[in-house]
C-alpha angles and dihedrals in degrees: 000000000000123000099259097057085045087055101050091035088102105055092041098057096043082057087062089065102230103158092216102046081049092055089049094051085056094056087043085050096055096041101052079048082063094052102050087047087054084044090056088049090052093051095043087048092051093046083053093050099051089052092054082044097048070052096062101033086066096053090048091052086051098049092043096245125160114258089246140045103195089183091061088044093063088042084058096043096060093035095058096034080057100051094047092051081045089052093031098252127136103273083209089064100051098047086048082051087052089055112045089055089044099054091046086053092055097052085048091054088040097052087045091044082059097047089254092129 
């Protein structure tokens, strides 16, 4: 089965009128509604945390401190991969997800370190 059919097999089984697999779209319906709704509050909460980041980028330029702080990024990635075993969610994700924010950080410090922004 290729994406495409996964993604309209649904729709296509609630056209057949079975009463069941209706109810089920249904479930499927209000739970991918929760998680578009969780995927608008990671986004809002991102976009909180690069502007407390573009906050600290430009203490940093001021003080003179390197872009990165490789010792605090190992902190944060223990500290996350723990939470999510704690939580049981895939510690590899969460420290993906570390690094993915914290990479865009550093180009943000390092563009204001250079009076980019």
């Amino acid at each position: 089965m290729n994406n495409q059919e996964a993604e309209t097999s649904i729709r296509d089984q609630v056209g057949a009128g079975d009463p069941e697999v209706a109810n089920r779209a249904r479930e499927v319906e209000e739970l991918r509604a929760g998680v578009d709704n969780i995927d608008a509050a990671v986004v809002h909460m991102l976009t909180e945390r690069f502007r407390v980041t573009r906050q600290i980028s430009h203490l940093k330029a001021e003080a003179g401190f390197a872009p990165a702080d490789p010792g605090r990024e190992s902190e944060q990635v223990e500290r996350l991969r723990s939470l999510a075993q704690d939580g049981g969610l895939d510690p590899d994700l969460a420290e993906a997800y570390l690094h993915l924010v914290a990479d865009a950080a550093k180009r943000i410090h390092s563009r204001v370190a250079g009076g980019e922004a």
